[in-house]
C-alpha positions as CSV (number, residue, x, y, z in Angstrom):
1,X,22.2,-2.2,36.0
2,X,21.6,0.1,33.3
3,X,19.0,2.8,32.1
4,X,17.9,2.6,27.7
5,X,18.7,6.0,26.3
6,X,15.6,8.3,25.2
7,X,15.2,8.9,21.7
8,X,13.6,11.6,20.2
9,X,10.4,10.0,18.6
10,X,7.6,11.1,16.4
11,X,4.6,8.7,15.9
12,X,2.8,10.0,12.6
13,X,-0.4,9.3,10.4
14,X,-1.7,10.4,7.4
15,X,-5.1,10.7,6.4
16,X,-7.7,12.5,3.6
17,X,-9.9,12.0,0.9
18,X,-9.4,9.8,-1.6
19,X,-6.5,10.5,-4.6
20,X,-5.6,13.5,-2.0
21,X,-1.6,12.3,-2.6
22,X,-1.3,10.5,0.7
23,X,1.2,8.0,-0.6
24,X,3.0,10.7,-3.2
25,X,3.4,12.8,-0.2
26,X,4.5,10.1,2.1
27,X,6.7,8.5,-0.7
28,X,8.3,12.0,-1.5
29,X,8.9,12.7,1.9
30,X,11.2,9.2,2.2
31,X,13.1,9.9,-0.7
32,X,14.2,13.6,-0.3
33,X,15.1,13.3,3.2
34,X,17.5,10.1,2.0
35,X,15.2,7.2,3.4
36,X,14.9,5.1,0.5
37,X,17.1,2.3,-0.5
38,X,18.8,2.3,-3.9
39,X,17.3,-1.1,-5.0
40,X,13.7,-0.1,-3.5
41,X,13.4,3.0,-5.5
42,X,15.1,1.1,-8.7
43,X,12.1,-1.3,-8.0
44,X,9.6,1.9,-8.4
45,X,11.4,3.1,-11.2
46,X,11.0,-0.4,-13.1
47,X,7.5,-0.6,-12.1
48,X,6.9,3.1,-13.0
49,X,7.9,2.8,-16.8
50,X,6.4,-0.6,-17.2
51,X,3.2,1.6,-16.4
52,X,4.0,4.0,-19.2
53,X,5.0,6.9,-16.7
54,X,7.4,9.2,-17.7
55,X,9.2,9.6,-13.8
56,X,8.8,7.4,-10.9
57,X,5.8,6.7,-9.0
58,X,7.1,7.6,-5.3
59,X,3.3,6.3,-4.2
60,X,4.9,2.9,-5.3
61,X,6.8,3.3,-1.7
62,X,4.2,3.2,0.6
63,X,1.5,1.2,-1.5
64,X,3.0,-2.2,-0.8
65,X,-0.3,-4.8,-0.8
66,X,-0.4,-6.3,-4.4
67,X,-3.9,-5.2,-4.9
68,X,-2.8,-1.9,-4.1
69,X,-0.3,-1.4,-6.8
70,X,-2.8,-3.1,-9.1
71,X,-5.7,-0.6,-8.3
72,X,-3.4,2.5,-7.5
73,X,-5.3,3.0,-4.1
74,X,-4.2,2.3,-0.2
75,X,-5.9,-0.5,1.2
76,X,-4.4,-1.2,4.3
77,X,-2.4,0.9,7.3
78,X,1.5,1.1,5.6
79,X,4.2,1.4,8.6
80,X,7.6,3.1,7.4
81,X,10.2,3.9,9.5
82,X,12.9,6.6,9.2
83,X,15.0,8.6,10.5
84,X,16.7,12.8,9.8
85,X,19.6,14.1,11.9
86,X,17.3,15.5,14.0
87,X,14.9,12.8,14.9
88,X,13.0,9.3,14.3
89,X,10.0,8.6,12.7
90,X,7.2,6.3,13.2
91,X,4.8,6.9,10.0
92,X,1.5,5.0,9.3
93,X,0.4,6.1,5.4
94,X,-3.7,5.5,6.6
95,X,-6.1,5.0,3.2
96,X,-8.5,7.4,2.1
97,X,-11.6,5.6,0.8
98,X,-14.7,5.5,3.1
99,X,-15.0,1.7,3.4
100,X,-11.1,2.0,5.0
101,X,-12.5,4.5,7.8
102,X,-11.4,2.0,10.3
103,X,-7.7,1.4,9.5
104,X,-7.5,5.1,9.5
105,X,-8.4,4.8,13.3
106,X,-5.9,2.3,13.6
107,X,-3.4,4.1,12.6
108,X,-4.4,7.5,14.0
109,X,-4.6,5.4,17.6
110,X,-1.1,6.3,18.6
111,X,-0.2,9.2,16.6
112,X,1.3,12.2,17.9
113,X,0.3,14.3,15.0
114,X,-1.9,13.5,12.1
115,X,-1.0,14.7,8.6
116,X,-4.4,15.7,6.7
117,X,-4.6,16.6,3.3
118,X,-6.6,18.3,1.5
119,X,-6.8,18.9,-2.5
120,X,-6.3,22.5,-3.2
121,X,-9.2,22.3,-5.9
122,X,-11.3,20.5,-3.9
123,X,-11.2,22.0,-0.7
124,X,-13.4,20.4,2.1
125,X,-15.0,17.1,1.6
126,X,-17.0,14.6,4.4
127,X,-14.3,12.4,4.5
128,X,-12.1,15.6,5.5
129,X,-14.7,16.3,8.6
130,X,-14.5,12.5,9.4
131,X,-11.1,12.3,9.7
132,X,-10.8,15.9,11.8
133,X,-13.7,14.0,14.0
134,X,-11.2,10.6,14.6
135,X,-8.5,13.1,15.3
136,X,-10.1,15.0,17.8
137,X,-11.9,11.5,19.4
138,X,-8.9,10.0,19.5
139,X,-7.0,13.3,21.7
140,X,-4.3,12.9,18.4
141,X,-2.2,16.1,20.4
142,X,-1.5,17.9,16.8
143,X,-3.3,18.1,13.0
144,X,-0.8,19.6,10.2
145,X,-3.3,20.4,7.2
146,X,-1.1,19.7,3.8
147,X,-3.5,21.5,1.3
148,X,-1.7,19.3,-1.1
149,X,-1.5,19.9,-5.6
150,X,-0.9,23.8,-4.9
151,X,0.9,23.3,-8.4
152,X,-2.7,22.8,-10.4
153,X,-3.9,25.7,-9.4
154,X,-1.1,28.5,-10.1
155,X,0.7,28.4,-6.3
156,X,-2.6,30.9,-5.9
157,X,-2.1,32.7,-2.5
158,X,-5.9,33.0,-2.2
159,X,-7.3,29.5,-3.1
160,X,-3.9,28.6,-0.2
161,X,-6.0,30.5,1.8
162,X,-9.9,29.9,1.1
163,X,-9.2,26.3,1.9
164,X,-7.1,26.6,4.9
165,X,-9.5,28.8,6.6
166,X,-12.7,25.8,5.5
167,X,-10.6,23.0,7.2
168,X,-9.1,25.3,10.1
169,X,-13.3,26.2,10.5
170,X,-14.2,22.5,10.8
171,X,-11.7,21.2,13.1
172,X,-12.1,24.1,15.5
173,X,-16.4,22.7,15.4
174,X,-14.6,19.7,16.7
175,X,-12.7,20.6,19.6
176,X,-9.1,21.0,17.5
177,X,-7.4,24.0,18.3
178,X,-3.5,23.0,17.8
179,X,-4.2,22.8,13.7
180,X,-0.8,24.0,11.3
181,X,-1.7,24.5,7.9
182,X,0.7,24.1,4.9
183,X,0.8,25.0,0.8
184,X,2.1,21.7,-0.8
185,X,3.0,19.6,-4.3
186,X,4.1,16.1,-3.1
187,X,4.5,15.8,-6.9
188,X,7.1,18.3,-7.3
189,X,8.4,18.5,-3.7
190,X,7.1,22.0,-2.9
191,X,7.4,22.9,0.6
192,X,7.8,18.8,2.3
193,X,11.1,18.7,3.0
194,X,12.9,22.4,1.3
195,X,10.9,25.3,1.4
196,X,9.5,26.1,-1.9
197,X,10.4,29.5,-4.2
198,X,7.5,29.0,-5.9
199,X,5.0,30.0,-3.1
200,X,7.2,33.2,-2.2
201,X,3.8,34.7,-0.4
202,X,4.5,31.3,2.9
203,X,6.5,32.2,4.9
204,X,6.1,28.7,7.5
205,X,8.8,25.4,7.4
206,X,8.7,22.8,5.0
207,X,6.2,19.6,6.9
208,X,9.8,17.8,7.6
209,X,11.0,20.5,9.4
210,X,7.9,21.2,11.0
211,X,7.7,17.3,11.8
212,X,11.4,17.8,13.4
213,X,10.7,20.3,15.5
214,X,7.0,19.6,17.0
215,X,6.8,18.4,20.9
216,X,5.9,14.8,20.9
217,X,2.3,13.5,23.4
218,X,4.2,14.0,26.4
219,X,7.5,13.5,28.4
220,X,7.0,9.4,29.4
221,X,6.8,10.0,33.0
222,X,3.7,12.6,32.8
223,X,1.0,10.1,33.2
224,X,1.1,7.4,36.2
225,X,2.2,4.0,35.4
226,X,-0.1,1.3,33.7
227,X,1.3,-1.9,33.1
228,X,-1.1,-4.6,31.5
229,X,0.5,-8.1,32.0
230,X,0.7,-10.2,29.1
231,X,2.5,-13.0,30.4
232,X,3.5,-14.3,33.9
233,X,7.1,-15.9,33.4
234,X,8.3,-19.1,35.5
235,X,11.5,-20.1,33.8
236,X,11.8,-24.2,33.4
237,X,14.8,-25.6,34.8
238,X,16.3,-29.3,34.1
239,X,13.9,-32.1,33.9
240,X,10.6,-29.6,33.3
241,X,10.1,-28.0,37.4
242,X,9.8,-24.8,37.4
243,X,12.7,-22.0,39.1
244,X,10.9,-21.1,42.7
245,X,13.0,-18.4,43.1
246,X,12.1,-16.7,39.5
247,X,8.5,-15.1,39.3
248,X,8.2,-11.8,36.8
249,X,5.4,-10.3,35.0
250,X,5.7,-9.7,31.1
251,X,4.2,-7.0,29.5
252,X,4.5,-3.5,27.4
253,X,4.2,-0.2,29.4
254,X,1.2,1.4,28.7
255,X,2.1,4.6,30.3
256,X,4.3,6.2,32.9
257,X,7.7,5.5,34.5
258,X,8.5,2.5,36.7
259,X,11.8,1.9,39.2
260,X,12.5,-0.6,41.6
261,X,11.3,0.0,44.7
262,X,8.5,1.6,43.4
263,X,4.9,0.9,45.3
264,X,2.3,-0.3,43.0
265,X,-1.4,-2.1,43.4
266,X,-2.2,-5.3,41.3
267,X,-6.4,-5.0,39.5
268,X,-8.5,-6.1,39.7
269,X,-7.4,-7.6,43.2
270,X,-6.0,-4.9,44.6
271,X,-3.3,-6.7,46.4
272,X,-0.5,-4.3,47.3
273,X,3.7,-5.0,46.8
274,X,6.8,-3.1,45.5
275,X,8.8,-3.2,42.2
276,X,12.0,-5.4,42.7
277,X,13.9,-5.4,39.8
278,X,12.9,-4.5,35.9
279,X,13.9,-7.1,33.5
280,X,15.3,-7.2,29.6
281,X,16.6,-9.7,27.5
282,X,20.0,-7.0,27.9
283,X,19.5,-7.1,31.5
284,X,18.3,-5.2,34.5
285,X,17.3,-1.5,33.9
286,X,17.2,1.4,36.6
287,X,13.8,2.3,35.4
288,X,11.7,2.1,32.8
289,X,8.7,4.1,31.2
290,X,6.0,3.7,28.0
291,X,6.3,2.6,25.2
292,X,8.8,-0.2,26.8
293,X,8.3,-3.7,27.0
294,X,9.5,-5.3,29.9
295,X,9.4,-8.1,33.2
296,X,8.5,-6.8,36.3
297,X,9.7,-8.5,39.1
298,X,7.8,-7.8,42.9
299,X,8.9,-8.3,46.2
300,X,5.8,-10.6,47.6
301,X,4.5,-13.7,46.0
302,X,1.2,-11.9,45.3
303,X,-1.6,-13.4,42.6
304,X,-0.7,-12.1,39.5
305,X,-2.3,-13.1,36.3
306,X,-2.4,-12.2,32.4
307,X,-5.4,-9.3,31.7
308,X,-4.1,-8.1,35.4
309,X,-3.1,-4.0,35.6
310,X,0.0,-3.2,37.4
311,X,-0.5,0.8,38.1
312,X,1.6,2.5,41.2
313,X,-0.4,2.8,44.3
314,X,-0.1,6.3,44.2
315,X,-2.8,7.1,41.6
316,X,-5.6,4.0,41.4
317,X,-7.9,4.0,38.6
318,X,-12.1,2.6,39.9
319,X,-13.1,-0.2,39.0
320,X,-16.3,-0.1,37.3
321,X,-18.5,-2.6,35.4
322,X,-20.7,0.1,33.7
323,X,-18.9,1.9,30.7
324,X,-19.6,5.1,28.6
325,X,-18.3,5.8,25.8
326,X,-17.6,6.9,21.9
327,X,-16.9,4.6,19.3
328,X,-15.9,4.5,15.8
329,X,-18.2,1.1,14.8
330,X,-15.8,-0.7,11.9
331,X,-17.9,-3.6,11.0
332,X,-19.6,-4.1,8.0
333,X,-22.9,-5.2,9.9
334,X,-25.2,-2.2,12.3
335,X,-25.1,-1.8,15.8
336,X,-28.4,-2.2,18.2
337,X,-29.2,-1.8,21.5
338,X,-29.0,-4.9,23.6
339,X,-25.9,-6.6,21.4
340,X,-23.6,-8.7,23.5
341,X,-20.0,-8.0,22.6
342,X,-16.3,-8.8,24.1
343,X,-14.7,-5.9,25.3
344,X,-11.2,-5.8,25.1
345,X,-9.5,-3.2,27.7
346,X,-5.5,-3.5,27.7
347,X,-4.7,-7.6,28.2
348,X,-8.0,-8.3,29.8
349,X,-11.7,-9.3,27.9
350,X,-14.7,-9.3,29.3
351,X,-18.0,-9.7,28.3
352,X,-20.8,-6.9,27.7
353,X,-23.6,-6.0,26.6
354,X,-24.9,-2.5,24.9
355,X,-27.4,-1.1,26.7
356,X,-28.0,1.8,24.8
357,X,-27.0,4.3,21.7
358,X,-27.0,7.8,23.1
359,X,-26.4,9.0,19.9
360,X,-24.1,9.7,16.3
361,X,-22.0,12.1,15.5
362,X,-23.4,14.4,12.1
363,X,-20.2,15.3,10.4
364,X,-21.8,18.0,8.9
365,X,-23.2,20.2,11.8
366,X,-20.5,18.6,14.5
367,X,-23.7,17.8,16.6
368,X,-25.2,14.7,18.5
369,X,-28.2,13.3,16.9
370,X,-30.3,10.7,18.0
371,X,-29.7,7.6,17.0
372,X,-31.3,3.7,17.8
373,X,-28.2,2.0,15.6
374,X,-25.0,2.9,14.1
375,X,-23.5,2.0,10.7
376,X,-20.2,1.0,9.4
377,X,-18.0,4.2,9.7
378,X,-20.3,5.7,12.2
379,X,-18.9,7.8,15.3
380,X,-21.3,7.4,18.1
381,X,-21.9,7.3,22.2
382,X,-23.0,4.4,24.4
383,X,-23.2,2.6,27.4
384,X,-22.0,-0.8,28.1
385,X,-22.8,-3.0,31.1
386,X,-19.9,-5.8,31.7
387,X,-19.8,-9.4,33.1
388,X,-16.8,-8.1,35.3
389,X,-15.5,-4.7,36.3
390,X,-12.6,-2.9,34.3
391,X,-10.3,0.1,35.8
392,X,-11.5,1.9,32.6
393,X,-10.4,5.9,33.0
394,X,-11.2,8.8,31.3
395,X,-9.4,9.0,27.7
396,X,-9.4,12.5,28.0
397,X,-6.7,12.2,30.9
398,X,-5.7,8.5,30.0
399,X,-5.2,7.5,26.3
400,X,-4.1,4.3,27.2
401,X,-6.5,3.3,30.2
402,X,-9.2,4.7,28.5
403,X,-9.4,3.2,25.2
404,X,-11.0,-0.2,24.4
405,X,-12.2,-2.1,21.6
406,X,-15.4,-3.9,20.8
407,X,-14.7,-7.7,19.3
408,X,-17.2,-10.5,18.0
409,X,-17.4,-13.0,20.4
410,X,-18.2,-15.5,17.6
411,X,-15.5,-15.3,15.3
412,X,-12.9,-12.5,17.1
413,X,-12.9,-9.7,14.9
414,X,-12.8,-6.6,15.7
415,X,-16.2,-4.6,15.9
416,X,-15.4,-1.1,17.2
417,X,-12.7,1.2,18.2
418,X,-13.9,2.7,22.2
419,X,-12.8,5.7,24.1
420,X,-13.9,5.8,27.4
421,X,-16.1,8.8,28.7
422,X,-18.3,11.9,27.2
423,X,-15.5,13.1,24.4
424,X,-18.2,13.0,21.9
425,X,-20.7,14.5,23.7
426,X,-17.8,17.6,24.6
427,X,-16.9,17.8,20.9
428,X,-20.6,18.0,19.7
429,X,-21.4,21.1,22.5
430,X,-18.3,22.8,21.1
């Protein structure tokens, strides 16, 4: 058997305000550290002059849906992947518009540190606090504030300042305390991945260094193991009968670390076994921890089923068929009291119902208001009531067990993005 090696991962997202310079940032951070192909940024380059630009477009890199090249704006979540001597990088360039609020949650949802900026002319806006508010929702461990176009106005030490100390204000309202703050032109390059002589008065890294060097969530055995099963596997042998001596349980680890013989509790049954053997398409492992994806093999023949949780026995989550919670409501149409939904928590769905609003989030003030609906874009607390009990915990201690999402029972989509427990009614008191 053998044990995966670790590899030193970052999990990023970008948010901001619109024409902010997500994707000139994000595209200039690519090509200076090396990560761009010679045909993709020949591509840019073509595409760049045929738009009467005089250099190349590094947005063009990250802005890879048709219609948003054609109306120079991010649409949807772009994924890009690379990699520096020092570590690799998971980076999801999130848009900035308003109406796009919710693929910013998506793609601040597993983020170890999200990259805000902020136009140095501009300083604060609302969609600034609303992104600092899905960061701190969402328990994203670190914020790096790029107070991005430092070139238009001088490389002025003060204006750095003035708008630092507005954003650094705001997310502190919100419960953010671990906030970085940097002076940057994703145009020219200043300060992403060399440190910049033209703002002699920093003396911080460049955001790639910083990136290389921050502590990731957590070390993968720091929370207890949750491991929602996706797919019970009974391999077919010759004429279509099933192996009787082949039972495993396929599925993604949501968090902690898992060995064989390793005691664990099947939910919502709670029968009891003990880990057997861990299973790749490579072979057996030693152990195995989140973000993995892996069979489980257990020593009894217990009931196992997909939307089941395998968690060790040595740290049960309840069971519970009444759920609080915050929410970041993503569909087009409101929210009322009394709506029946889908709730989707890990593999399993369940029906539900919302019993009440306790109230929305006023970007402005940070505070709680009262509230009898919410609207698209709107950060809110309330209470469910399901058709079967969940072991939903606390997102506070649990980002994996405690999130959840809200779907449309009638045609599947996706209503709302749910943490589990009084975050929003913590951040609002702060």
């Amino acid at each position: 058997m053998r044990t995966l090696p670790t590899k030193t991962l970052l999990r990023l997202a970008t948010a901001g305000s619109v024409d902010d310079g997500k994707s000139t940032l994000v595209g200039r951070l690519l090509y200076d550290s090396k990560s761009v192909l010679a045909d993709q940024f020949d591509a840019v380059e073509r595409v760049s002059r045929d738009r009467g630009l005089a250099s190349a477009d590094l947005a063009l890199l990250t802005d890879g849906l048709r219609s948003e090249r054609e109306q120079g704006i991010t649409i949807d979540v772009a994924y890009r992947y690379f990699a520096t001597a020092e570590r690799s990088f998971i980076l999801a360039d999130c848009p900035g518009h308003v109406q796009y609020t919710r693929n910013t949650v998506t793609g601040a949802s597993t983020a170890d540190v999200v990259v805000l900026l902020v136009d140095a002319r501009k300083g604060l806006q609302e969609q600034t606090r609303r992104h600092l508010a899905v960061a701190s929702l969402l328990r994203v461990p670190h914020v790096v504030v790029v107070v991005n176009k430092i070139d238009l106005v001088g490389f002025d030490e003060a204006t750095y300042e003035r708008v630092a100390h507005e954003v650094v204000t705001s997310a502190a309202s919100l419960g953010l305390t671990d906030v970085t703050t940097i002076p940057v032109s994703a145009l020219d390059g200043d300060n992403v991945v060399e440190r910049s002589v033209r703002t002699p008065w920093y003396d911080g890294p460049s955001l790639l260094t910083f990136l290389e060097t921050l502590s990731p969530a957590g070390e993968p055995h720091s929370e207890p193991l949750r491991f929602p099963v996706q797919l019970v596997i009974r391999p077919q042998a010759a004429g279509g009968e099933e192996h009787r001596d082949y039972r495993g349980y396929a599925g993604q680890i949501a968090s902690g670390l898992v060995r064989p013989g390793d005691p664990v509790t099947v939910l919502p049954s709670g029968r009891t076994s003990t880990v057997a053997a861990i299973d790749t398409a490579d072979g057996e492992l030693t152990e195995a921890f989140a973000p993995q994806s892996v069979t489980l093999r257990l020593t009894d023949d217990v009931d196992v089923a997909r939307g089941d949780l395998i968690v060790t026995s040595r740290s049960v989550p309840s069971l519970t068929q009444d759920v609080d919670g915050t929410i970041a409501w993503l569909a087009d149409h409101s929210l009322a009291p009394r709506t029946k939904v889908l709730v989707k928590h890990g593999t399993r769905t369940v029906q539900a119902m919302v019993t009440e609003i306790t109230g929305r989030l006023d970007l402005e003030t940070a505070s709680l208001d009262a509230a009898d609906r919410l609207e698209l874009n709107d950060i809110g607390h309330v209470r469910l009531r399901l058709a079967s009990p969940v072991p939903a915990e606390e997102y506070l201690h649990a980002r994996a067990g405690g999130s959840f999402l809200l779907v449309d029972a009638q045609d599947g989509t996706t209503l709302a993005a749910g943490m589990v427990g009084d975050a929003l009614l913590a951040t609002a008191s702060v």
